[in-house]
GUNUTI-516739 format. One record per residue (C-alpha): residue number from 1; residue in three letters; x, y, z. Coordinates in steps of 0.5 Angstrom, whole numbers, m for minus. Layout:
<recs>
(rec NUM, 'ALA', (X, Y, Z))
...
</recs>
This chain:
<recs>
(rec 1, 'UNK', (47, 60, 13))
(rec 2, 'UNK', (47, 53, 15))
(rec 3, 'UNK', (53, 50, 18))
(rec 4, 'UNK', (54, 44, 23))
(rec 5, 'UNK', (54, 49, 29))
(rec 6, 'UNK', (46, 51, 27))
(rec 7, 'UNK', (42, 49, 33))
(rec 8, 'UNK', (37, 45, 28))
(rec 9, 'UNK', (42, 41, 26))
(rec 10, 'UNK', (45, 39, 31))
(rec 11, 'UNK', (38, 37, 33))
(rec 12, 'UNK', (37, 33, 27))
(rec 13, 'UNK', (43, 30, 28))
(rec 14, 'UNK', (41, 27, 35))
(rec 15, 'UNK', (34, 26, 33))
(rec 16, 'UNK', (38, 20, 28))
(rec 17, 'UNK', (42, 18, 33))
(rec 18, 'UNK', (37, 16, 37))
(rec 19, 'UNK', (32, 12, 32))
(rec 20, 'UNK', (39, 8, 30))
(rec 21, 'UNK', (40, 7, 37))
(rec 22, 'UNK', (32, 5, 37))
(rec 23, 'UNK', (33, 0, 32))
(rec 24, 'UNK', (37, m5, 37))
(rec 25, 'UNK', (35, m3, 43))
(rec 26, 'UNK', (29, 0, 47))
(rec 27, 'UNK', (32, 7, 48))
(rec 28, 'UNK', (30, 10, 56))
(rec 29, 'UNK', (31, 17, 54))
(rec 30, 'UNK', (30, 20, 48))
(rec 31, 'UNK', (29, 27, 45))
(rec 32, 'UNK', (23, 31, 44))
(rec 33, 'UNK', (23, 31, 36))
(rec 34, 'UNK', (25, 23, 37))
(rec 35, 'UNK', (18, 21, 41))
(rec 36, 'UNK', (15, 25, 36))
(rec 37, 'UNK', (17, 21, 30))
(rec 38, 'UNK', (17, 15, 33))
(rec 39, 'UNK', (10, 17, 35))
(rec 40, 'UNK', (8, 16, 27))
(rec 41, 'UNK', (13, 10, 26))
(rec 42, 'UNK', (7, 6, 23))
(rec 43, 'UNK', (6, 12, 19))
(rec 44, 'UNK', (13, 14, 17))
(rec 45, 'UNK', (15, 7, 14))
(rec 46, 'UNK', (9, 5, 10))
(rec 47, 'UNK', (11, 12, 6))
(rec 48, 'UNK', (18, 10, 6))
(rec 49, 'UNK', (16, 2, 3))
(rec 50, 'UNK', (12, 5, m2))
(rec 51, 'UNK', (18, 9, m5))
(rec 52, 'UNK', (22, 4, m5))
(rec 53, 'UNK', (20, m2, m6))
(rec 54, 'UNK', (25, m6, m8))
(rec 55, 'UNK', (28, m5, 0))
(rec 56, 'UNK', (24, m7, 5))
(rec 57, 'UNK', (25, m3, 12))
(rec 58, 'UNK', (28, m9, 16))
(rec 59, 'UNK', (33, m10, 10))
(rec 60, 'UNK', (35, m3, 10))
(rec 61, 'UNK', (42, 0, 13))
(rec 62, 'UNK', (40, 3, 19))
(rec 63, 'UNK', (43, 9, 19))
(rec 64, 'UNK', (39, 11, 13))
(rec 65, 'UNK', (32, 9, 16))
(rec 66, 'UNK', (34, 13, 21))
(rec 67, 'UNK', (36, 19, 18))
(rec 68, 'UNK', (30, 17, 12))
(rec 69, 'UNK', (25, 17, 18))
(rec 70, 'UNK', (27, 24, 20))
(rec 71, 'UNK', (26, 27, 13))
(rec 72, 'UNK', (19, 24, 12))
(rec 73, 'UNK', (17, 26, 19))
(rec 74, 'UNK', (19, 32, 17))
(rec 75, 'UNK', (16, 32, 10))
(rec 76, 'UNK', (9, 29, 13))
(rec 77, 'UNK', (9, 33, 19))
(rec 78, 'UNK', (13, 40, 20))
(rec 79, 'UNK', (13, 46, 15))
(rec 80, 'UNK', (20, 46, 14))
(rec 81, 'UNK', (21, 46, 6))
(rec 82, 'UNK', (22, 41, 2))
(rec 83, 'UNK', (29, 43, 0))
(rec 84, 'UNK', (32, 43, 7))
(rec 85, 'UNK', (29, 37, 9))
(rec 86, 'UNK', (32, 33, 4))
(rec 87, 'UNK', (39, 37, 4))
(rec 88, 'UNK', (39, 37, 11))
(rec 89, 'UNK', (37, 29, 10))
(rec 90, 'UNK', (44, 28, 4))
(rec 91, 'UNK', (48, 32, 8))
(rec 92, 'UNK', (47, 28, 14))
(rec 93, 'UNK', (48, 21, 10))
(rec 94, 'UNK', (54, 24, 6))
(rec 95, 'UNK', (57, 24, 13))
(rec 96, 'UNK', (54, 17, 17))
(rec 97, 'UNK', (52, 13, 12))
(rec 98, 'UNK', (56, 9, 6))
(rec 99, 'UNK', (57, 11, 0))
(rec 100, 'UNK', (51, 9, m3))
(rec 101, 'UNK', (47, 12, 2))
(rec 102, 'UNK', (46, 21, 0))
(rec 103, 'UNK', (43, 18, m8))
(rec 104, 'UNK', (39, 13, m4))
(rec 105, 'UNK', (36, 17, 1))
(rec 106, 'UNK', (36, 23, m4))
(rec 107, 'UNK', (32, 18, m9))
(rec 108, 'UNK', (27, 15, m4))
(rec 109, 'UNK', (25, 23, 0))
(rec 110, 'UNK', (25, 26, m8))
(rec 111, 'UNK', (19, 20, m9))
(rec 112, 'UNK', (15, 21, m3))
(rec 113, 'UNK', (15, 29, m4))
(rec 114, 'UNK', (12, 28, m12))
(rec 115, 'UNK', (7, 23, m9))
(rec 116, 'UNK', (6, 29, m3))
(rec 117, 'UNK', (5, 34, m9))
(rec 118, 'UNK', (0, 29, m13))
(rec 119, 'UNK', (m4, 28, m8))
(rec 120, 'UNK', (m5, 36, m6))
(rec 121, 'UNK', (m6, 36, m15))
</recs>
């Protein structure tokens, strides 16, 4: 059972401070998971322009792009399921971000992975 203690969690939760914190300002050190993802930024974002169109990424809240960059990394890159990624992602949004943000990131996770399924079809 998950709880805000879980040791995943909790690395999911500094992994996002880190990518807000790299929106800003060059960060000198970062964690292992946040090199990872930030490696893969180009990658990561290009999937996130595609699902949501309408919102370009300089343009997005940036607690959202971090935790939307978590979560596609997570969903491209990892074997975590599906399902705990983006439960794990509107839980995280639900205590960070604005009121809009856990539909948001819900919407735009839930676009990418039935493009995901598609392209395995």
């Amino acid at each position: 059972m998950k709880t805000i203690l879980d040791p995943r969690h909790l690395k999911r939760r500094e992994a996002i401070r880190i990518l807000f914190a790299e929106s800003y300002t060059r960060q000198k050190q970062t964690s292992e998971l946040a090199k990872l993802i930030l490696e893969k930024k180009v990658k990561i974002d290009n999937q996130i322009k595609k699902a949501a169109p309408a919102w370009p990424i300089d343009k997005l809240n940036r607690i959202d792009l971090a935790i939307l960059r978590l979560s596609v990394y997570e969903l491209l890159f990892t074997d975590t399921p599906p399902k705990v990624v983006i439960d794990e992602a509107v839980e995280i949004a639900k205590e960070f971000g604005a009121e809009s943000s856990p539909s948001f990131v819900n919407g735009v996770l839930g676009t990418i992975l039935k493009g995901k399924k598609n392209q395995k079809a």
